[in-house]
C-alpha positions as CSV (number, residue, x, y, z in Angstrom):
1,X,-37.9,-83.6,-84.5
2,X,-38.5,-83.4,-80.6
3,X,-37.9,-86.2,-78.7
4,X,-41.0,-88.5,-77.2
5,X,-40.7,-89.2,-73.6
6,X,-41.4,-92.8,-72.5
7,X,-43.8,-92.1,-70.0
8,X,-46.3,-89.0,-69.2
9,X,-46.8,-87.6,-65.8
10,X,-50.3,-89.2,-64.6
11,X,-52.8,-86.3,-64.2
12,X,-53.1,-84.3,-61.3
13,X,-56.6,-86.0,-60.1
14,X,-54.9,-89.3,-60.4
15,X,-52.4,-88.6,-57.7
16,X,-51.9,-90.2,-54.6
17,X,-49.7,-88.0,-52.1
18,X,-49.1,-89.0,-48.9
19,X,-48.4,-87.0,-45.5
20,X,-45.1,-87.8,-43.7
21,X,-45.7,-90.5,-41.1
22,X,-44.0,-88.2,-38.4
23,X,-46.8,-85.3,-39.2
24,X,-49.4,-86.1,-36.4
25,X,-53.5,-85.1,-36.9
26,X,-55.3,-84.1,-33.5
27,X,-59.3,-84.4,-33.4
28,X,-61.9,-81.8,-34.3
29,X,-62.1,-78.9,-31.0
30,X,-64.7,-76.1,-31.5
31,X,-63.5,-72.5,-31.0
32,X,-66.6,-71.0,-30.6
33,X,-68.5,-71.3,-33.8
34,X,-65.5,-72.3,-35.7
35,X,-64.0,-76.5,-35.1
36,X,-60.2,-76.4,-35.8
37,X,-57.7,-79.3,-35.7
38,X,-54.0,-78.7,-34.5
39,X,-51.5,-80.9,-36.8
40,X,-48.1,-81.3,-35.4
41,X,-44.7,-81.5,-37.3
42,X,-42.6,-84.1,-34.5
43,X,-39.6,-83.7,-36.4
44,X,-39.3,-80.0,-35.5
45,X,-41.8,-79.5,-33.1
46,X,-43.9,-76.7,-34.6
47,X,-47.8,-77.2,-35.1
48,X,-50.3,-75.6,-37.6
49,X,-54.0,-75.4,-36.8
50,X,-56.6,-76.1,-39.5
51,X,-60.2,-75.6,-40.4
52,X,-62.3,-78.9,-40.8
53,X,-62.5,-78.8,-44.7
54,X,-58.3,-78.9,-44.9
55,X,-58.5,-81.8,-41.9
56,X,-60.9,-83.5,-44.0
57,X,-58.2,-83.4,-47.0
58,X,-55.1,-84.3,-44.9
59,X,-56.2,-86.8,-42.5
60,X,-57.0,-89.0,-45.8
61,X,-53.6,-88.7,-47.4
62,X,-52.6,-91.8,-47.3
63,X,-50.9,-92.9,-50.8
64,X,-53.3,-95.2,-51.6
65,X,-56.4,-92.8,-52.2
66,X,-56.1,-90.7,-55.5
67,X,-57.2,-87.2,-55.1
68,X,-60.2,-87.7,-57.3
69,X,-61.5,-90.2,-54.7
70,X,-60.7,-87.5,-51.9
71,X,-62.4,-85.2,-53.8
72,X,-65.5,-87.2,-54.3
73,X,-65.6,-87.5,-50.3
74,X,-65.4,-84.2,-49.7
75,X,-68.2,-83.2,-52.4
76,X,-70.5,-85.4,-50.1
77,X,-69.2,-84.0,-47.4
78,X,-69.2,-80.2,-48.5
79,X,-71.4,-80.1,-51.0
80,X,-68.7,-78.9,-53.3
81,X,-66.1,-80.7,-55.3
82,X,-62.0,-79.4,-55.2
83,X,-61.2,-78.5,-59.3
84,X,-57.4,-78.7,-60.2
85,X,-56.7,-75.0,-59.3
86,X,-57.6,-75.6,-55.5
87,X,-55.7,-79.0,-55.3
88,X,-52.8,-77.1,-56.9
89,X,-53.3,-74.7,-53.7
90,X,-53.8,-77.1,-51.2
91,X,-50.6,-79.3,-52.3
92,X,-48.2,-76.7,-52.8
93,X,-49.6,-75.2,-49.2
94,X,-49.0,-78.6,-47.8
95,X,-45.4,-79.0,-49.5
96,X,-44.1,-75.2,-48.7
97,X,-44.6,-76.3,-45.3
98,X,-43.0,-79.8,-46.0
99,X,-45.7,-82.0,-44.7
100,X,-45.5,-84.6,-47.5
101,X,-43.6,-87.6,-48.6
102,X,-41.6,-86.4,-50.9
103,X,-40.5,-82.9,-49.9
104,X,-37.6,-81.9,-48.1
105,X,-37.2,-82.2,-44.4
106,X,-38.2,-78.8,-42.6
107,X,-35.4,-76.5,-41.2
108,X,-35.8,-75.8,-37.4
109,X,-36.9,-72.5,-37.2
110,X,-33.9,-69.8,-36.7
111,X,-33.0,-68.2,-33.6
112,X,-34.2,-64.7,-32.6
113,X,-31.2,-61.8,-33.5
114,X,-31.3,-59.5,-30.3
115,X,-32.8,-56.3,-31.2
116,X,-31.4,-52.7,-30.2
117,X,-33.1,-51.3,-27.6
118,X,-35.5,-48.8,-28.3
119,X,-35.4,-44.6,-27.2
120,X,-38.3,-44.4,-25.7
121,X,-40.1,-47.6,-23.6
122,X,-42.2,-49.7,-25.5
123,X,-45.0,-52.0,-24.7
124,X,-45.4,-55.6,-26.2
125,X,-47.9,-57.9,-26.0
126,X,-48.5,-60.0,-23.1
127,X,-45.1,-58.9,-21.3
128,X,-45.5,-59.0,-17.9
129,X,-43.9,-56.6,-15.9
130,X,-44.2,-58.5,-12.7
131,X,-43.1,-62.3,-13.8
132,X,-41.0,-64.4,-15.6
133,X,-40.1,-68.0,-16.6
134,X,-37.1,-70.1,-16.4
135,X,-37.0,-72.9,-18.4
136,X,-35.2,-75.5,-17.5
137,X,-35.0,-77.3,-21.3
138,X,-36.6,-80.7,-22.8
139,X,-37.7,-83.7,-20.3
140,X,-38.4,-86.0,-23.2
141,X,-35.2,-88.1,-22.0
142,X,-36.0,-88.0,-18.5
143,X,-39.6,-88.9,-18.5
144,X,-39.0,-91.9,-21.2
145,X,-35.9,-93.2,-18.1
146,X,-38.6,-92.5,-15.5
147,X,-41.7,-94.3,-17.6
148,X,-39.6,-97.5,-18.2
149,X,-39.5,-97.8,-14.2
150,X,-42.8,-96.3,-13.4
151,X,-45.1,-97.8,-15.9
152,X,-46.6,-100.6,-14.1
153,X,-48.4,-97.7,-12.0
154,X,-50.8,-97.4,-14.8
155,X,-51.9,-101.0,-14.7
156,X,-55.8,-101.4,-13.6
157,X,-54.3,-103.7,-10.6
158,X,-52.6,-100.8,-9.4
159,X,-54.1,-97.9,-10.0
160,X,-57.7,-98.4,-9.3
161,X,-56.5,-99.6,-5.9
162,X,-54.4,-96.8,-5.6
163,X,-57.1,-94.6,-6.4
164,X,-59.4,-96.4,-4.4
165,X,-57.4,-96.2,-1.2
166,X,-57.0,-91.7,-2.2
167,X,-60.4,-91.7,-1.8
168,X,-61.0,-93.4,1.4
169,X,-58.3,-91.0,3.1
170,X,-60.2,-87.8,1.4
171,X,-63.9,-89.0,3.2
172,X,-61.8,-89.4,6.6
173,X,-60.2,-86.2,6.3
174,X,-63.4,-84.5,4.8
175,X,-65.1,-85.8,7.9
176,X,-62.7,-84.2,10.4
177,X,-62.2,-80.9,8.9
178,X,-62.9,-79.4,12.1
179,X,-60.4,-81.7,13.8
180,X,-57.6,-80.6,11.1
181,X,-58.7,-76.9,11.3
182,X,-57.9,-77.1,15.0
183,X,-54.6,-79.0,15.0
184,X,-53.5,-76.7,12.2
185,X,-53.6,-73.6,14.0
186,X,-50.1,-75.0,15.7
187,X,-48.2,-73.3,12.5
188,X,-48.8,-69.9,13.9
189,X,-46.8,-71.1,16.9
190,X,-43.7,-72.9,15.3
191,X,-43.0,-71.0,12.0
192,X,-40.2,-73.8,12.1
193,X,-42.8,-76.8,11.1
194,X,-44.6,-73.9,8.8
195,X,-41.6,-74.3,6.7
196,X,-41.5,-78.0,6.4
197,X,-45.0,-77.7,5.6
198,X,-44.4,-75.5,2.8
199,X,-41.9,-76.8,1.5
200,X,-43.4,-80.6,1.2
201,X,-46.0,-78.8,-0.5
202,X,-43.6,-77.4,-3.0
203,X,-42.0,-80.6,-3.9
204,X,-45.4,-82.4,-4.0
205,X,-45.9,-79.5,-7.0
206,X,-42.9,-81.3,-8.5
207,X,-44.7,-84.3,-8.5
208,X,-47.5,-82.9,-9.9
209,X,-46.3,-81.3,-13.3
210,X,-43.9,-84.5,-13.3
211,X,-47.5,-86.7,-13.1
212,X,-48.7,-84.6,-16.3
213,X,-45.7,-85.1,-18.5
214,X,-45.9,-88.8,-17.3
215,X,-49.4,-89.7,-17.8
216,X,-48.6,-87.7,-21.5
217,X,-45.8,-90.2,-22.4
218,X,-47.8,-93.3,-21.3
219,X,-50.4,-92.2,-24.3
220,X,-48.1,-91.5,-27.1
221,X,-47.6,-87.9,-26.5
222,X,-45.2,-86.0,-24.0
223,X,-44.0,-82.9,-22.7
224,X,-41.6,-80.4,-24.8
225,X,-40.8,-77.9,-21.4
226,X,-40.3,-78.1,-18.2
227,X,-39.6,-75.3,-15.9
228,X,-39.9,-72.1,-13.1
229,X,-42.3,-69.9,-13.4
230,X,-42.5,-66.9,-11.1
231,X,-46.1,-64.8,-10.6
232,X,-45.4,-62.8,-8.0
233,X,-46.5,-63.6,-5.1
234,X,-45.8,-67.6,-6.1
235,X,-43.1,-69.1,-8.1
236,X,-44.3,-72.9,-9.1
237,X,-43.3,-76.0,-11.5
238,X,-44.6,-75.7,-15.0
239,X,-45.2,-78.8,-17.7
240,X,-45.9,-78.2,-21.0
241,X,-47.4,-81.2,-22.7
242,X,-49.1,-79.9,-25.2
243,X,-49.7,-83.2,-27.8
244,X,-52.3,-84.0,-25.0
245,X,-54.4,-81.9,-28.2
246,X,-53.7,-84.5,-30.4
247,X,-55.0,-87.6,-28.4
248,X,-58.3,-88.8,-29.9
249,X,-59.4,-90.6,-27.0
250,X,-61.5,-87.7,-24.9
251,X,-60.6,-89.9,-21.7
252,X,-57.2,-90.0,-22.7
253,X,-56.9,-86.1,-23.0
254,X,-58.8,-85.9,-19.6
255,X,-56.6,-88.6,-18.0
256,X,-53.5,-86.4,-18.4
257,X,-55.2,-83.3,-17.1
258,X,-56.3,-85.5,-14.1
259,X,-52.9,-87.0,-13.4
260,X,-51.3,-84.1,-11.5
261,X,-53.8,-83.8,-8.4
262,X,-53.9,-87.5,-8.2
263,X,-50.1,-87.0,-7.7
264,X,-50.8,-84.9,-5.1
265,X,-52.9,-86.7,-3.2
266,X,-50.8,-90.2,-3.2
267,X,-47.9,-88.0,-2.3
268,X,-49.8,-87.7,1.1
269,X,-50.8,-90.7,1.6
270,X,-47.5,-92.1,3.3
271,X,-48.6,-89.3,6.1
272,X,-51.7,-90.2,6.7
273,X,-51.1,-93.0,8.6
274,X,-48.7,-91.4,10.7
275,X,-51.4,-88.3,11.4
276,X,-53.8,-91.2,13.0
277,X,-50.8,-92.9,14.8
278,X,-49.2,-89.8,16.8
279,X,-51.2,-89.1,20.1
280,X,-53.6,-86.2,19.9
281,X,-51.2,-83.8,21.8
282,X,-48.2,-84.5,20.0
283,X,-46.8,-81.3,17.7
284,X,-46.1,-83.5,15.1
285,X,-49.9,-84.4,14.6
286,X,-50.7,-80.8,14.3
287,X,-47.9,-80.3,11.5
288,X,-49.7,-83.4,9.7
289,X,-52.4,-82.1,10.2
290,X,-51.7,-79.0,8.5
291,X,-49.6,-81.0,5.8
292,X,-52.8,-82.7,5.2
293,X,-55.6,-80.5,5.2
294,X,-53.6,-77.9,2.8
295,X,-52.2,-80.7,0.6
296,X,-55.3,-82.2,0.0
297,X,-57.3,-78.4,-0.2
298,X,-54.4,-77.7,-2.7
299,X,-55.0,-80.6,-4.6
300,X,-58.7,-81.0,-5.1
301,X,-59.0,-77.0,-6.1
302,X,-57.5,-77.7,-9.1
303,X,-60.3,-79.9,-10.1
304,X,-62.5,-76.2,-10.3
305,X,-63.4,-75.4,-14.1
306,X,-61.3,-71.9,-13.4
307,X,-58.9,-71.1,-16.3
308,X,-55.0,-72.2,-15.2
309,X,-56.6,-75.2,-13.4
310,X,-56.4,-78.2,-14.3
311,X,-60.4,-79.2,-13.8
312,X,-60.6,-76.2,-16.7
313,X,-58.5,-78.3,-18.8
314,X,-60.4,-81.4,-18.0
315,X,-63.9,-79.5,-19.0
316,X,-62.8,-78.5,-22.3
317,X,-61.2,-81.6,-23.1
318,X,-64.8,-83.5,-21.9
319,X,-66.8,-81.0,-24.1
320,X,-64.0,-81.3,-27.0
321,X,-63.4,-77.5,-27.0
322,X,-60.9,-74.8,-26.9
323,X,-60.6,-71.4,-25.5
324,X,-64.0,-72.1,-23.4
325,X,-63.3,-69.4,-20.7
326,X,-62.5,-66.5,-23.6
327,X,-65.2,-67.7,-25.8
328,X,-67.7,-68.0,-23.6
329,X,-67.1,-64.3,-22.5
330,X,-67.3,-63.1,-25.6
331,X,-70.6,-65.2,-26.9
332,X,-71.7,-63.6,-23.3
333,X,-71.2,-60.1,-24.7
334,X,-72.7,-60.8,-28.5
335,X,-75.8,-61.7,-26.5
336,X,-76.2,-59.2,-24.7
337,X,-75.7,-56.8,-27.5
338,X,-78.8,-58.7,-28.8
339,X,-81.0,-58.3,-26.0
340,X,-80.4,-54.4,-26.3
341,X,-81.1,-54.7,-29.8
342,X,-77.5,-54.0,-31.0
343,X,-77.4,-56.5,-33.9
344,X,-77.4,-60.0,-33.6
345,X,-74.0,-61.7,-34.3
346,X,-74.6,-65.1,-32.5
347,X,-76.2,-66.3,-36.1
348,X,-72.5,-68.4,-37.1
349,X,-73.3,-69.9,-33.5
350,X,-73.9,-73.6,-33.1
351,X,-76.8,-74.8,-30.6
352,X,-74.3,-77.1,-28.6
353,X,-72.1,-73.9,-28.5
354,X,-74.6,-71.8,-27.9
355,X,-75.6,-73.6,-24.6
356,X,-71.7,-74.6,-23.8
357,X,-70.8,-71.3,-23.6
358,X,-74.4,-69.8,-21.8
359,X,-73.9,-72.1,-19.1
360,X,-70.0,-71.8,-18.5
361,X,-70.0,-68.1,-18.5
362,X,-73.2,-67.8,-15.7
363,X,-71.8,-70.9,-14.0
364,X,-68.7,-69.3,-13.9
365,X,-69.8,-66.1,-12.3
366,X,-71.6,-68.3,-9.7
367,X,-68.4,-69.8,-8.5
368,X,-66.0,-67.0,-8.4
369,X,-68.7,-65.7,-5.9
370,X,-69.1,-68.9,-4.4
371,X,-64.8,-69.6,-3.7
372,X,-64.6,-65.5,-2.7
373,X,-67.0,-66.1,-0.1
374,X,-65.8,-69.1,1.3
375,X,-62.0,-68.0,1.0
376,X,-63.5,-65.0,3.2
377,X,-64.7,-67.1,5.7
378,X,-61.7,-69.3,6.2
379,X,-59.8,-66.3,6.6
380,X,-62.2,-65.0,9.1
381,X,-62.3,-68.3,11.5
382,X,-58.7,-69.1,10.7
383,X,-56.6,-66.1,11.6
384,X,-56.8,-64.6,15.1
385,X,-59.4,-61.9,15.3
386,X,-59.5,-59.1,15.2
387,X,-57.0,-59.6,12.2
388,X,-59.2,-62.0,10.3
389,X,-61.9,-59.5,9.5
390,X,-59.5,-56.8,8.5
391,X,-57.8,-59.4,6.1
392,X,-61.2,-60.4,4.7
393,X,-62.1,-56.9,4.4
394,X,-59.2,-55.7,2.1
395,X,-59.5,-58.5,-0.1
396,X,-63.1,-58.2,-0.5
397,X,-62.5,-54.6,-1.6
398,X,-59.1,-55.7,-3.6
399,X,-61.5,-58.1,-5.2
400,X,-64.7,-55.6,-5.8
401,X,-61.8,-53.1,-7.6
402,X,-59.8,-55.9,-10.1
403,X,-63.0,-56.8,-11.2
404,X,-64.2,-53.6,-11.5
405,X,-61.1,-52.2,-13.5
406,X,-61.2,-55.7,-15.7
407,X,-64.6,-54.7,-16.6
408,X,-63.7,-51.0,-17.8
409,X,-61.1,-51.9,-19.4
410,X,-62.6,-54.4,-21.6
411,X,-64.9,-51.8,-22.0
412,X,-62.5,-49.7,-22.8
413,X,-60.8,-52.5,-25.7
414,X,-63.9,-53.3,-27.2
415,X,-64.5,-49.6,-27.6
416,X,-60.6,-48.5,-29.6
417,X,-61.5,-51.8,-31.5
418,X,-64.5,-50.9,-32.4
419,X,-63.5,-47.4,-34.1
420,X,-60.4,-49.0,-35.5
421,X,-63.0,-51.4,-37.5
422,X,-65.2,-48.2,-38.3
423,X,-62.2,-46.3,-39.2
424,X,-60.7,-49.0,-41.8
425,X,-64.2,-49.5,-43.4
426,X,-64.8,-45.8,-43.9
């Protein structure tokens, strides 16, 4: 006679699993017609992204909702209801990866084995020939020291006169441009004071990635990397802070895009003073003036929505998406393979996205002819003539060709993937 156990398993629909309290759910960001949601594992710092029916499921495992309630949700939500074969699915998705309460914690993932070199060369995707990084390891430590000191320069009574007082030095040195223009031509005489210049600029870069990782921490997040990186012709300070994608406040996510320039622009301030104190014929007030007029052009051309800026960043975070430059590109191409009567593939398209992406990818093209111009004309009133108009000129046609080539070879891209997609139908 087989034994009677005391107690029965409670069905599955009567569960009430629970993610780990360290597994962190960002916000909904559109990738073109498609909203993801990045969740993040803290305890080894790996991240998954998800579609917005699997968010809807994990952000509401709580263990105190049974997954016949969930499941009721996301029938009005989805206009489907989850049977016991796709829970089963979902939870054993969600425990293989060791996101619930429950399951074992997750190994750190293991360390690359060095592969043998191959005969011939071989290419790999996104290497770069010409560049490299070196990382200097995990600020976490550092920036938690640094925030315990520093945090009172978040306050409102600081920073809004702070920021306040940045501004009012921008409109006086917007106003004299031509003034700092002038005085600035001094660095083609004393390479000595060039060098200072340059290399204040440099450390106010510091400053700048330092502001990010900062600004990350004082929200909950911070940075996981910190280090060199080298694109030839510059090498500059890098900050990864990526659980900026998991803050839910927008202004939060904009904040610590913002937080860098703002760095760079109170870095300068201690120099303005001394720019207006030092008599008009003094070498030092040219150097400032230089010091100033690049810091702050630096500073504020970030703020452009170009990709690698950090007024890019800021966009997407505003408008809640991702990819924005890439997508908006390619939504630029579908249409026009409409308007030539190519098929129409813009159908999964939302109307926000649709516009989003219209307006970034004209707007876009406006302002890279816009900055070329008027990086042509500094160049032209700036350097001594008649090498200013030679300088301009081989840019211009540097310019013309890159863009040129870019253009063929997507061509080219879309082309081989094209027949590839052909080729593995037929």
């Amino acid at each position: 006679m087989t034994a009677r156990p005391s107690e029965s398993a409670p069905p599955l629909l009567e569960l009430r699993p629970a993610r780990h309290p360290e597994i962190v759910v960002g916000p909904g960001l559109a990738r073109g017609p498609r909203v993801l949601h990045l969740i993040k594992d803290r305890r080894v710092n790996r991240s998954y992204e998800v579609g917005a029916k699997e968010h809807f499921v994990i952000s509401r495992l709580d263990g105190e909702t049974t997954l016949a309630e969930i499941g009721a949700q996301y029938a009005g939500r989805f206009g489907r209801r989850l049977g016991e074969p796709g829970w089963r699915q979902l939870l054993g998705l969600l425990s293989a990866r060791r996101l619930l309460v429950g399951n074992p914690p997750p190994e750190p993932a293991p360390e690359p084995e060095p592969e043998a070199k191959p005969a011939g060369p071989k290419r790999r995707r996104g290497y770069r020939p010409m560049g490299t990084d070196l990382v200097f390891g995990d600020p976490s430590a550092l920036l938690g020291r640094m925030y315990r000191r520093l945090r009172y320069l978040y306050a409102p009574y600081v920073l809004i006169p702070l920021l306040a007082v940045v501004i009012a030095m921008e409109a006086v040195l917007a106003a004299r441009v031509p003034e700092l223009l002038h005085q600035a031509h001094t660095l083609w005489r004393h390479p000595d004071l060039a060098m200072i210049v340059v290399g204040l600029l440099w450390l106010s870069s510091g400053l700048h990635e330092l502001a990010h990782g900062l600004t990350s921490y004082h929200f909950g997040g911070g940075a996981s990397e910190v280090g060199l990186r080298w694109r030839p012709p510059m090498a500059y300070l890098y900050c990864k802070t990526e659980d900026t994608m998991l803050f839910g406040p927008r202004r939060h996510r904009i904040a610590t895009a913002a937080a860098g320039v703002v760095a760079n622009l109170v870095f300068l301030l201690p120099f303005f003073p001394l720019w207006m104190w030092f008599p008009p014929d003094d070498v030092t007030r040219d150097s400032l003036a230089a010091l100033l007029l690049f810091g702050s052009l630096r500073g504020l051309v970030n703020y452009l929505p170009v990709p690698n800026l950090d007024g890019y960043v800021m966009l997407s975070h505003a408008l809640n998406v991702t990819d924005l430059s890439t997508e908006s590109y390619r939504y630029a191409r579908l249409l026009g393979r409409r308007l030539l009567g190519r098929g129409d593939e813009t159908g999964p398209y939302p109307r926000r996205m649709r516009i989003i992406h219209v307006c970034y990818a004209v707007g876009s093209v406006l302002l890279a002819a816009a900055l070329t111009a008027g990086v042509l004309w500094l160049i032209v009133l700036w350097t001594p003539e008649p090498y200013g108009r030679y300088i301009a000129g081989g840019l211009l046609a540097l310019v013309l060709v890159g863009a040129l080539g870019r253009a063929v070879g997507a061509r080219v891209l879309a082309g081989r993937a094209r027949r590839a997609a052909q080729a593995s139908a037929g």
